[in-house]
Structure formats: structure tokens, C-alpha cells
VONU-799627 format. One record per residue (C-alpha): x, y, z. Coordinates in steps of 0.001 Angstrom, whole numbers, padded with zeros to 6 digits, always signed. Layout:
BEGIN
XYZ;...
This chain:
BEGIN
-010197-004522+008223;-010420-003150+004710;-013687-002686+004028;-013082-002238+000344;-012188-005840-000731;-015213-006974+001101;-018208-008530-000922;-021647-006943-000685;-022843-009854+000983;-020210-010092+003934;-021282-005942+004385;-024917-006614+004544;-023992-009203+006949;-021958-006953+009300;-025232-004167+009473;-027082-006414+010747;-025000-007624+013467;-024455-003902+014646;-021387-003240+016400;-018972-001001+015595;-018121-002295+012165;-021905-001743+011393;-020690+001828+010520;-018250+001145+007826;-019946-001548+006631;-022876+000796+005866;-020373+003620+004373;-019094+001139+002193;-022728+000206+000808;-023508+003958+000631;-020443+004316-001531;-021158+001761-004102;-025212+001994-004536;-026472+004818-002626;-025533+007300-005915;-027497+004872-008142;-030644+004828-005521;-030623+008634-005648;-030459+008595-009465;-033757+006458-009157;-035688+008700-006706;-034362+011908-009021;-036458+010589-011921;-039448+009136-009384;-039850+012390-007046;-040171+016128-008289;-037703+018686-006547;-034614+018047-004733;-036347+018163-000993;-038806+014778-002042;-035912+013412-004217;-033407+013485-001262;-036468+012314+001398;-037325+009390-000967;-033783+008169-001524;-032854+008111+002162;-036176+006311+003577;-035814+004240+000465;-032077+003060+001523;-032865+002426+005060;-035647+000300+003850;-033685-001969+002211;-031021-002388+004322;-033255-003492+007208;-034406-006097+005102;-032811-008799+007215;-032916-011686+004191;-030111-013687+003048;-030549-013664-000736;-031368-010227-002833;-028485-008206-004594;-028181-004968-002974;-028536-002597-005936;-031945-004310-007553;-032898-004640-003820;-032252-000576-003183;-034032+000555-006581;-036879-001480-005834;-037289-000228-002432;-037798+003603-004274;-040779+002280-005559;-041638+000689-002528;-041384+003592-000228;-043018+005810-003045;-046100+003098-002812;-046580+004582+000929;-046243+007836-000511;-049177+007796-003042;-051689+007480+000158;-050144+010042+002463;-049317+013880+002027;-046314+013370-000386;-048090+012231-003413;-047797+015918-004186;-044535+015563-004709;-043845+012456-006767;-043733+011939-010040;-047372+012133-011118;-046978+009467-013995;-045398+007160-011107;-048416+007986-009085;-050777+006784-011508;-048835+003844-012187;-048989+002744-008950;-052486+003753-008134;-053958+001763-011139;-051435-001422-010629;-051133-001524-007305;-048102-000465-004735;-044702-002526-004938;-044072-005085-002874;-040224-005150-001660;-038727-008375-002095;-041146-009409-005030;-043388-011241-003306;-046837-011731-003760;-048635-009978-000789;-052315-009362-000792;-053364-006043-001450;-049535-005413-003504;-049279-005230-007551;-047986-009285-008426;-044429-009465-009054;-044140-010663-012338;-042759-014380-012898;-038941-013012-014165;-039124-011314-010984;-039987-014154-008815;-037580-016303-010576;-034919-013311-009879;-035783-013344-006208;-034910-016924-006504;-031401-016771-007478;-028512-016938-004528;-027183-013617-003601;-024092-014021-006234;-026066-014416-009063;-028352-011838-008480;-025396-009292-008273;-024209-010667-011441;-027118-010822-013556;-028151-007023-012273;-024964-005588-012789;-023888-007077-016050;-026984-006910-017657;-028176-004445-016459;-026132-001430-015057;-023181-003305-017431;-020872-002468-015240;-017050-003859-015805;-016301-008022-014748;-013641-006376-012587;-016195-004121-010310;-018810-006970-010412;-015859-009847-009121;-015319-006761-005922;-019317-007054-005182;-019327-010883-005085;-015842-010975-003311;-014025-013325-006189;-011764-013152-009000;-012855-010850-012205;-012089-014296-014280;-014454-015957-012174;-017468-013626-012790;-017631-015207-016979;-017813-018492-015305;-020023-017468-012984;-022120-015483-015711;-023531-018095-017941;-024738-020005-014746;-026357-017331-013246;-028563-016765-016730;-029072-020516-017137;-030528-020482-012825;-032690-017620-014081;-034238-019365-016887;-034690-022862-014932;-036821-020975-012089;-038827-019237-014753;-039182-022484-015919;-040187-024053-012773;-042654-021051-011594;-044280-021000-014914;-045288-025326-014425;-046814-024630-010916;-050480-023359-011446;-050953-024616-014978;-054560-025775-016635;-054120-029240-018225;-053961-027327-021598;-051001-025464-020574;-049793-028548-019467;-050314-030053-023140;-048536-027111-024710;-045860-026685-022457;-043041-028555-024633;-044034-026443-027670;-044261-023440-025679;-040596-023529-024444;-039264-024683-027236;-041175-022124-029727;-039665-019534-027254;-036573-021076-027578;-036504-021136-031721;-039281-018879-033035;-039533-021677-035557;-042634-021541-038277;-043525-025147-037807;-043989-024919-033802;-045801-021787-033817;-048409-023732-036439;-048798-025962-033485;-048825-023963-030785;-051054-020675-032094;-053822-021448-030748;-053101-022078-027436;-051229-018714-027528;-053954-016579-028569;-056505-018273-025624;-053589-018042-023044;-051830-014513-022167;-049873-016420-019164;-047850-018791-021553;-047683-015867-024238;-046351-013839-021725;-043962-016843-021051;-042501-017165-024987;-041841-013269-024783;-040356-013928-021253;-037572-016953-021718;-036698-015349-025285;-035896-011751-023264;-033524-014185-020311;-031700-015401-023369;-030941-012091-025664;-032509-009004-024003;-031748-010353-020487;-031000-006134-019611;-033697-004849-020565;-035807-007827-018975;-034813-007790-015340;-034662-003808-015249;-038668-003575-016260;-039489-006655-013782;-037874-005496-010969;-038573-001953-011308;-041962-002169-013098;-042064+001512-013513;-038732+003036-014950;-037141-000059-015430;-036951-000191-019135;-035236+003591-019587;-033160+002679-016056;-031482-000465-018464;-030961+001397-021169;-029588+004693-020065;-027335+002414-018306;-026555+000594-021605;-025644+003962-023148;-023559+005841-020633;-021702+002425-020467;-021504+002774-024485;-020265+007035-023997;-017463+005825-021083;-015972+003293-023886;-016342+005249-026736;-014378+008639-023920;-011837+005938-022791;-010718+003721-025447;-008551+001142-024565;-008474+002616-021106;-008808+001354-017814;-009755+003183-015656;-009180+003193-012095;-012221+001224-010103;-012470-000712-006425;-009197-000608-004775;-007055-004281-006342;-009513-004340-008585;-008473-002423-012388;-010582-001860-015112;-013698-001123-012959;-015812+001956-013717;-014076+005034-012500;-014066+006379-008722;-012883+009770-007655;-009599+009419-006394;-008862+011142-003127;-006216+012790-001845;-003651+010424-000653;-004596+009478+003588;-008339+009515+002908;-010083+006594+003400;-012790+005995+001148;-014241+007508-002300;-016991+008184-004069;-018634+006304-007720;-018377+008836-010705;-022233+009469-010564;-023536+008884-014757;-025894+011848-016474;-028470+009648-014853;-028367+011095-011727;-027681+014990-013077;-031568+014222-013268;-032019+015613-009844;-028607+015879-008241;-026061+018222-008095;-022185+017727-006665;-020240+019804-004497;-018074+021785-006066;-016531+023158-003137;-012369+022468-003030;-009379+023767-004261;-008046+020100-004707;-008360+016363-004505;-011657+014694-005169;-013189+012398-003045;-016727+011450-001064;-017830+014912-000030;-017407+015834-003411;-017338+016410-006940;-013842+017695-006792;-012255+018649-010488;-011894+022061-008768;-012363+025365-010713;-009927+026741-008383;-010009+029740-005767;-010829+033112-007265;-008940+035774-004946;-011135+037887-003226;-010543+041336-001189;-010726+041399+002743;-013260+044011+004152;-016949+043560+005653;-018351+041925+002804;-017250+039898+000369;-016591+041302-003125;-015501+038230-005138;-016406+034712-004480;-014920+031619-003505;-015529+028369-005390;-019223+028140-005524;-020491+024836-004004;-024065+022983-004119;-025070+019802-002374;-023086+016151-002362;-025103+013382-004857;-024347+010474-002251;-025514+010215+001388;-025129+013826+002728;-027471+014970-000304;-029896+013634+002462;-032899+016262+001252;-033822+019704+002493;-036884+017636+003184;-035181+016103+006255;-034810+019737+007426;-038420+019631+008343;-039639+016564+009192;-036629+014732+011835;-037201+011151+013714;-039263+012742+016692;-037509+009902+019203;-037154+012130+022555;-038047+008762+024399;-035284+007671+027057;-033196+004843+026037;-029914+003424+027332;-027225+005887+025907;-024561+004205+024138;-020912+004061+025877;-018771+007075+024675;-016730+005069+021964;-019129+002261+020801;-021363+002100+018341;-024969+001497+018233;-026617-001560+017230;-027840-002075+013564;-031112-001106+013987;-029687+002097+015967;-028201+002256+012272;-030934+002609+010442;-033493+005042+012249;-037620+005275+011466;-038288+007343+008159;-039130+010912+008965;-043212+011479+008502;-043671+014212+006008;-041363+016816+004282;-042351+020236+003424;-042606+021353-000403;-039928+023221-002179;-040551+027074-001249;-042236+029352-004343;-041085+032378-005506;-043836+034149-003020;-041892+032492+000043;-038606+033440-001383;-039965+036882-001417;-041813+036874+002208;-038433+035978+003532;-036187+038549+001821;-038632+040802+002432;-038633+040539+006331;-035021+042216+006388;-034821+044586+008852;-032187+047966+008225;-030260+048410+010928;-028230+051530+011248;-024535+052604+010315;-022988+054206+012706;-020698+051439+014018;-017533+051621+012390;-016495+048658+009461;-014689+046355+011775;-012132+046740+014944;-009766+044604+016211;-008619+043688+019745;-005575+046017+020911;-002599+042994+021577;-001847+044025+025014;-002211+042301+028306;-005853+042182+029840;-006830+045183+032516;-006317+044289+035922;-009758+046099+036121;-011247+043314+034026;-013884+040921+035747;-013224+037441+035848;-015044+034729+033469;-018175+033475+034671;-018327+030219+036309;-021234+029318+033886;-022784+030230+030881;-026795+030076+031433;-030077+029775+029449;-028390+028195+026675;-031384+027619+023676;-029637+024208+023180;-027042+022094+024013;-025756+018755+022282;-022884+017245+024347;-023118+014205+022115;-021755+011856+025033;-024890+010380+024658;-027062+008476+021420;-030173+006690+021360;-030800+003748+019417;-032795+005417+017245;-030026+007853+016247;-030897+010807+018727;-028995+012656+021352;-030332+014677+023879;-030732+018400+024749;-028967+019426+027799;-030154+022292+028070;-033736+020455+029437;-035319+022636+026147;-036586+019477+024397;-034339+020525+021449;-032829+016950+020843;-031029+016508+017306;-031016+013852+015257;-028503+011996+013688;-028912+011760+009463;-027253+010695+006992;-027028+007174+005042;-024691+006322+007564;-024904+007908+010478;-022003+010511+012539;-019917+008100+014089;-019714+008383+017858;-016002+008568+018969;-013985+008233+022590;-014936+011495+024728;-018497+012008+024006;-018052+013974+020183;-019730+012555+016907;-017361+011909+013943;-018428+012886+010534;-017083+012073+007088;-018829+015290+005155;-021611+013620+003955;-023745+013582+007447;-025249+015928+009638;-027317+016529+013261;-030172+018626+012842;-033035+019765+014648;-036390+021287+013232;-036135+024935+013749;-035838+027686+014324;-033424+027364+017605;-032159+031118+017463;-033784+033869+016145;-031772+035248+013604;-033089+038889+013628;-031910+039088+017033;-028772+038490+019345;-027648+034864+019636;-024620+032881+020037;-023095+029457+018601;-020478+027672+019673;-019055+024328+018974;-015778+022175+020073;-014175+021526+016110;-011463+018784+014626;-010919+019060+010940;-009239+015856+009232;-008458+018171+006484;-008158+021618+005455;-008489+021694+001527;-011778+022306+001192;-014375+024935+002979;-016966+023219+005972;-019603+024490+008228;-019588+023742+011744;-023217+025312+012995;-025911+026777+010707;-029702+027461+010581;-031678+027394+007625;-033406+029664+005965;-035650+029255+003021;-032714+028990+000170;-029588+028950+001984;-028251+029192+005796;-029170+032186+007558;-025398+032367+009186;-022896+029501+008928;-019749+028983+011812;-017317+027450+008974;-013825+027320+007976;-013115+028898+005035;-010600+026953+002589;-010054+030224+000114;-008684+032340+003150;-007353+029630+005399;-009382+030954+008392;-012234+030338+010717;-015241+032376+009733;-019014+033871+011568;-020800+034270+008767;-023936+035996+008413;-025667+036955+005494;-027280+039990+004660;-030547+038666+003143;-031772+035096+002334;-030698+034529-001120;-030031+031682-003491;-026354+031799-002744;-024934+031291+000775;-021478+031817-000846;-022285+035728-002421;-020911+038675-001229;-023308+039917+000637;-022732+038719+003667;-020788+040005+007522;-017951+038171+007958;-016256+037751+011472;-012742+035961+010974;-009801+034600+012474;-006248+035793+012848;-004983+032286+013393;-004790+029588+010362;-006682+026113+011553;-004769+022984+010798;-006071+019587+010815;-006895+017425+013056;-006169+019786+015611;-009182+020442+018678;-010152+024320+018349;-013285+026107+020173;-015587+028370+018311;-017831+030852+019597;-019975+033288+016984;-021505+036008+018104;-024485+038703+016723;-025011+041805+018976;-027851+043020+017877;-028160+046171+020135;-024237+046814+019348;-025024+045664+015223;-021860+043598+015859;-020984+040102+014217;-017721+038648+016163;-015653+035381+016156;-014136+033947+019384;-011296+031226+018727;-010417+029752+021666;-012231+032156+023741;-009925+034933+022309;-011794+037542+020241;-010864+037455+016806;-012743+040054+014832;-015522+042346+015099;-017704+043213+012044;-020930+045832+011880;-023917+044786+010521;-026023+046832+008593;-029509+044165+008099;-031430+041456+010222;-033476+038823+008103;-035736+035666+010371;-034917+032087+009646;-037272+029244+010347;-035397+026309+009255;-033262+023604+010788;-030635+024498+013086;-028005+022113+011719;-024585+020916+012758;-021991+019467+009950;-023168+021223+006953;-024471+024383+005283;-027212+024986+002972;-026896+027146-000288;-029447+027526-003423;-031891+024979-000964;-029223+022207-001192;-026840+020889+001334;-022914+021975+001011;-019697+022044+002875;-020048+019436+005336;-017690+018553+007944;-014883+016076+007605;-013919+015769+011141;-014855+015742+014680;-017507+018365+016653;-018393+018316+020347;-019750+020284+022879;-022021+022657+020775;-024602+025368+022316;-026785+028008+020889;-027785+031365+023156;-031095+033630+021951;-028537+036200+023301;-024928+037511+022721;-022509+036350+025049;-019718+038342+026343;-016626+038463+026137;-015518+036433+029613;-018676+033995+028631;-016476+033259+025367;-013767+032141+027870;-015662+030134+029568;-017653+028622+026877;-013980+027630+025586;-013057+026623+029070;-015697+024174+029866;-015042+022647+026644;
């Protein structure tokens, strides 16, 4: 089934039944509205952290809204508000926008759905007549009048032809304005009743001689002056109308910002179509990918630059992990450290742009549930997991400077780097281990919770969850299949970083044109050492940075690499290693020791221990577009035959 040519409806439809097309049916959501939703929460939040935490509770939100009418854009938007309602009485009001606080603390928290719910700010009557309308006009109304998007992407959301939507159009406005209509007669006063002809038709015609009549009844009655304002916006400011009703606060600039970047893509494209849904031309345009990728991302307007950057990460193609338009791969030389850089990358818009938030406040599910069967997928509500609680504030200068400052100078007098000698093993040389103990952690991933969890098996209580709009995908064999804009994470630290440890991790890439991390941990602006392939030099990579900075790409860094060149889609084991007592960074591929690096400093994380992406300048980056398995963390440094074995037992 292509996903693609389905309507929004028919998607929403599919979530809810669960199942194993619950997953792209979610994906394909994410990739139409989820940009938009984050654009919302950029403008409704303050830092990237809250921005990223709002957006993803707000999306789940909606999307467990099990109701058969309500478009899913206005229906996402709204539910920002609505999860930044719960906000304003917790711990995050701190971090939202404080006008948006006010708002909602002097009118009241939203109600999603716009209904009128005691203790809930009233939904204004265009937005009960809006929650009125069937599914199809909703979606056209909101995104022709107000995100005026192009007939042919709006016929792809209602699953029809793009000469169908016009048709379609004019009925839609003329349902809206009935149902005003209608809402506006139930609850009158006899007086309004008296008035009501004049009223709609002075709202109608602004003509002299009705508004003689109908003054005075105006000036003692704010409900039907409210009403001539009302049904003369459906008719000629029908935009701007709908976005302040069903986003109350931000509504009004949401329309028209959306009103002018549609005006700036016209006036850059003229006479242009551009390249939209796939069938459907002349739809606002989507990054092409590569050609044997499956999905692709919405060109994200200056609305969401508000509060979101786009990975920039690739030598070529474009596509959902990323904003691709590559600057291209600046050579670098080989040694210890880096001395140019790669392609400097910063976190995806859409779904994996999930918040540093998340990084420290997970779904604390440890409860036992059935686990799912290795190769099916969880229900819907396994889908869409509980909200995490609380999210911890973007770090200040004085935490940036705690953490650099706990670097710890280790000596010198281990050479650069050495590699293994190519000959045959000493007959002197013990045999692998049966077993690698006292692992830290262990995610197998043969097993999922409903809630999105999957156990430790190491008996630590270090169970990861699952995040991302849609969720890692579980696949046949026990792994977790990710599409670069997901992760599993645990709140950390799992391994002290100013000490030995060991990561290792079972690794399919789908593709090989851009850089992704397998294992990190964060620190408190970027990942304290990242397991990643590295696109610029075509190699697997232990990489551990010399300090906590602001960019996990710089050159300060120990880099452990491989001899062999991955290729995709292709199973390969990883083991990284840090020796502390030896000050040694190494790589095992395949349980075969590919380089040895000194280290010269030690710096402690405390952040999430993370599989399936990195973090750099405290935003997500280089996430995973393929399959991982099997992965284990060690508060120690493994040998040598414990590589083997690690690579063995996967």
C-alpha cells in the first residue's frame, strides 16, 4: 500500500486500528503536519528543549483523539495550545511563552476539540460551527484559507481530484456559514430573536438603511455584534477568521505569515510548479529524495526557522532526515584529531527534532506487559505513548562552564595511534570468553511494551524508551528499525565518561550518503562520544571528544576508525572502547580491532544515553536510517577476546 495517495482521513483511521500499518500511517501524518505543529510550539515555547517537548506531547495528543470529524492540521495546532494549557499549572510555565501564559491564565486553558467544557476558555461560535463541518471540509477550509496551500496538495489530503476541491470549496464556506447561523439562533433573548433578519442581512450588506434599524440592538447586544463581524469575516476574510478561532492565541499572525510565504513562493516560482504529493503536481514543494527512498519531507516556511533548525548533514540527496542542499564535504587530514571539519549538521525540524527536553524526562513505563511478537507492531495506543512529566531548562553559560571545566588531563606518553600487525593470531593467545559480564545495560529489542518501552537485560532497571513522532519500527529478529528521525533513549548517565567503558551495537545502514550515530551519551551541548559512521571518510568511527563544546563535529575530538568501508544494508558489529588506565580510544568491527587512538583529556556526561542519533550545539543530529540490535554498554573496557565475543553473540 502506498501510503502517499492516501487521504488524511483513511490515515487517521488506520492509527487507530493499530496494527502494523499503524506505523506508516503515522509517518505519513508526521510528514505532512508534524513540521507545521513544530512551527506552532517554536513561537508558543522559549528554547529548543520546551519547543521540541511541546510539539511532540502536542502531536500525540491529537492523534489519540479517537473522533471522526476534525481536520488534522487545525486539530494538531490546537492541541499546542492545549497541551501548553497543562503547562501553565505545572513546572514548565517557565518555559513558555510568557505572553501565551498570560493569555491563557486570564482566558482560560484551551479546550481540544472546541468544546465547551467547564472550567475551559468557550470556543468561540466560528469555532463551534468549524467543529461542525465533516472531516473534508474542514481540511479544505483550513488549508485554503488558511495555510493557502495549492488545490493540488489539498485534493491529496481529502483523497479526490484537485478539480474537485473548487467544487468542493464554495460548499464547504457556505456549511460554515449555515452552522454559524444555526449556533447563533439557539440561546437567543426574544430581542435577538426580533433582530435576527436585520442582523444577518446587515452582516451580509453593510447597508446604511439596515444599520438605521438595527443600531440599537447592536450597541445593547455584543453576542449579535460579535455575529455581523463574524458572518462578514466567513464570507471575505474567511483566513484570517478560522486561524484566530481555532487558535485563539497566535492565530491571526499563524494566517497571515501563511498568506505571505504563500505570496514569496509565487512571486520565487513564477509560473512554476513545483513538485508536491507524489501524482499530485503543482503542490507546495517537498524535498526530493534520492531515488529508492521511501518517503520525504515538506519544505518547512521561515515560520518554523522561528525555533527550528535542519540537518545539514549529507553530501547529497535531500530527504526526511534532512535539510539536504548539501554544502559539500570539506577534505580533512587523518591523524588523532580532526583538523578540518566535515559538513556541520544541527537537529531535523520534523519528528526526530523530538527536544533535548525528552533527554531528561522519558515515559517511566518499567511495568511488565505482554512483549510484542518479533515482527509485529504494537497497537495504536502502543503508538502513541504517555507525555513525558517535566523537561529540564536549557543549560546557562555557568553549566556550560561547570562541565568544560570538569576535564581531567591525562598524560602523553602513549604514542598517537597504532595499528594491529596483519599476521595470524599467537598460538599463545587465550581464547574468547564465553560471556561478557556486568554489562551497565543491555537492549536486545526482541521485546516492546505497549507503551513504547523495551527492557534492560542486564536486570539494571535501565529500560529505554522508544521516541519519536512515530516510533522505531520493530522488525523480524528482535532489532528496531529507524528512519533517522527517531531514537531510544534512556535518562542518564549509563557510563561514566571520565572513565573506562564500552559500547557496542549490532548496525544496518539503508544508506551511506550521509553521516549517523549508532550509540551516544549526552552531555550538556553535544554527545560526550558518538559510535557513528562517518559519510566524509567512508568509515566507522569511536568518537570521543575532548571537552563538551557547542560542536560535536569540531576537531577536537579522539577518533578510533575503521580500515573497512561500510556499505548499506549490510549487518556489521561495533564495539568502542575507552581505556582509561591505557588513555586508549579503540574501534572493534566485527570483533577485529580496527584502530587505537591516545587520549590526552576525560570530561563527565550526565545526559541521556541514546541510541539512533547524536547531539551537537544541544540539538539532535545524524540519526540512523537503518536497523540496530543487540546494543550493550560496560562501566569498563573490554578486551580484546570480549570484542569477539561481543561480535559473536550477536
Amino acid at each position: 500500500m502506498d501510503y502517499a495517495y492516501l487521504a488524511d482521513a483513511d490515515l487517521l483511521h488506520l492509527v487507530w486500528e493499530g496494527g502494523e500499518a499503524s506505523y506508516p500511517a503515522v509517518q505519513e501524518l508526521e510528514r505532512r503536519h508534524f513540521p507545521a505543529v513544530r512551527a506552532f510550539a517554536a513561537v508558543s515555547a522559549a528554547g529548543p528543549q520546551a519547543v521540541d517537548e511541546l510539539a511532540y506531547q502536542a502531536w500525540h495528543a491529537a492523534l489519540r483523539q479517537q473522533v471522526d470529524s476534525g481536520a488534522v492540521r487545525p486539530r494538531a495546532l490546537s492541541s499546542v495550545l492545549r497541551t501548553a494549557s497543562g503547562w501553565v499549572r505545572g513546572n514548565h510555565r517557565v518555559v513558555l511563552n510568557p505572553q501565551l501564559a498570560a493569555w491563557i491564565e486570564t482566558n482560560g486553558p484551551v479546550m481540544l476539540g472546541n468544546t465547551a467544557t467547564a472550567g475551559f476558555r468557550t470556543p468561540s461560535l466560528v469555532a463551534r460551527a468549524f467543529a461542525g463541518l465533516p472531516f473534508r471540509s474542514q481540511t479544505i477550509l483550513w488549508h485554503q484559507k488558511v495555510e493557502h496551500d495549492d488545490i493540488a496538495l489539498i485534493a491529496g489530503l481529502i483523497g479526490t481530484g484537485p478539480e474537485e476541491v473548487s467544487v468542493f470549496s464554495g460548499a464547504a464556506q457556505g456549511e460554515l456559514y449555515n452552522g454559524y447561523v444555526q449556533i447563533l439562533r439557539e440561546g437567543m433573548s426574544d430581542e435577538c430573536r426580533r433582530y435576527h433578519r436585520l442582523v444577518l442581512a446587515y452582516a451580509e450588506s453593510r447597508s446604511s438603511n439596515i444599520e438605521v434599524q438595527v443600531a440599537p440592538h447592536l450597541d445593547r447586544c455584543p453576542r449579535c455584534a460579535q455575529a455581523v463581524a463574524d458572518l462578514g469575516g466567513v464570507r471575505h476574510e474567511c483566513g484570517t477568521l478560522l486561524g484566530q478561532a481555532l487558535l485563539p492565541w497566535g492565530g491571526a499572525d499563524y494566517a497571515v505569515r501563511a498568506m505571505n510565504e504563500r505570496a514569496a513562493r509565487e512571486n520565487s516560482m513564477p509560473g512554476a510548479g513545483s513538485p508536491g504529493l507524489p501524482g499530485i503536481p503543482g503542490a507546495p514543494a517537498l524535498r526530493a529524495l534520492p531515488a529508492g527512498s521511501q518517503t520525504s519531507e515538506p519544505l518547512v516556511p521561515d515560520y518554523a526557522e522561528l525555533g527550528s533548525q535542519g540537518i545539514d548533514d549529507r553530501a547529497t540527496g535531500t530527504g526526511r532526515h534532512a535539510a539536504l542542499g548539501a554544502e559539500g564535504l570539506v577534505p580533512r587530514k587523518k591523524g588523532r584529531r580532526r583538523t578540518e571539519l566535515v559538513v556541520r549538521g544541527v537537529a531535523a525540524a520534523g519528528v526526530f527534532a523530538v527536544g533535548t527536553a525528552l533527554a531528561f524526562s522519558f515515559v517511566g513505563d518499567s511495568t511488565t506487559e505482554e512483549p510484542q511478537s518479533k515482527g509485529t507492531a504494537p497497537s495504536a495506543k502502543a503508538e502513541l505513548p504517555s507525555p513525558p512529566a517535566k523537561s529540564r531548562p536549557s543549560p546557562s553559560r555557568s553549566d556550560k562552564a561547570r562541565s568544560t571545566a570538569r576535564s581531567i588531563a591525562k598524560p602523553t606518553s602513549k604514542p598517537s595511534k597504532s595499528k594491529p600487525e596483519p599476521s595470524q593470531p599467537s598460538k599463545s593467545r587465550p581464547a574468547p570468553p564465553a560471556s561478557v559480564d556486568n554489562a551497565s545495560v543491555e537492549w536486545l529489542f526482541n521485546k516492546v511494551s505497549g507503551s513504547g518501552v523495551t527492557p534492560d537485560s542486564s536486570d539494571n532497571n535501565k529500560d529505554g524508551t522508544l521516541f519519536g513522532a512515530a516510533r522505531p519500527r520493530p522488525v523480524n529478529g528482535g532489532a528496531l528499525a529507524f528512519d533517522g528521525q527517531q531514537f531510544v533513549g534512556a535518562r542518564g548517565p549509563l557510563v561514566d565518561t571520565s572513565g573506562s567503558f564500552t559500547v557496542s551495537a549490532r548496525v544496518k545502514l539503508d544508506r551511506t550518503d550521509f553521516s549517523q550515530t549508532v550509540v551516544s551519551q549526552d552531555a550538556t551541548d553535544s554527545s560526550a562520544f558518538m559510535l557513528q559512521y562517518d559519510a566524509g571518510e567512508s568509515q566507522w568511527e569511536m568518537r570521543i571528544p575532548g571537552r563538551d563544546s557547542s560542536d560535536a563535529e569540531g576537531d577536537d575530538a579522539d577518533e578510533a576508525t575503521s580500515a573497512s568501508k561500510p556499505e548499506a544494508g549490510e549487518w556489521t558489529h561495533l564495539t568502542g572502547v575507552y581505556d582509561d588506565a591505557d588513555n586508549e580510544v579503540r574501534l572493534y568491527v566485527d570483533g577485529r580491532l580496527g584502530e587505537t587512538v591516545s587520549r590526552k583529556e576525560d570530561f563527565k556526561s550526565e545526559g541521556t544515553f541514546a541510541v539512533g542519533r547524536a547531539l551537537s550545539n544541544n540539538e539532535f543530529f545524524q540519526g540512523v536510517d537503518g536497523t540496530i540490535d543487540d546494543v550493550r554498554a560496560f562501566g569498563r573496557a573490554v578486551s580484546s577476546a570480549e570484542a569477539k565475543t561481543l561480535a559473536r553473540k550477536s
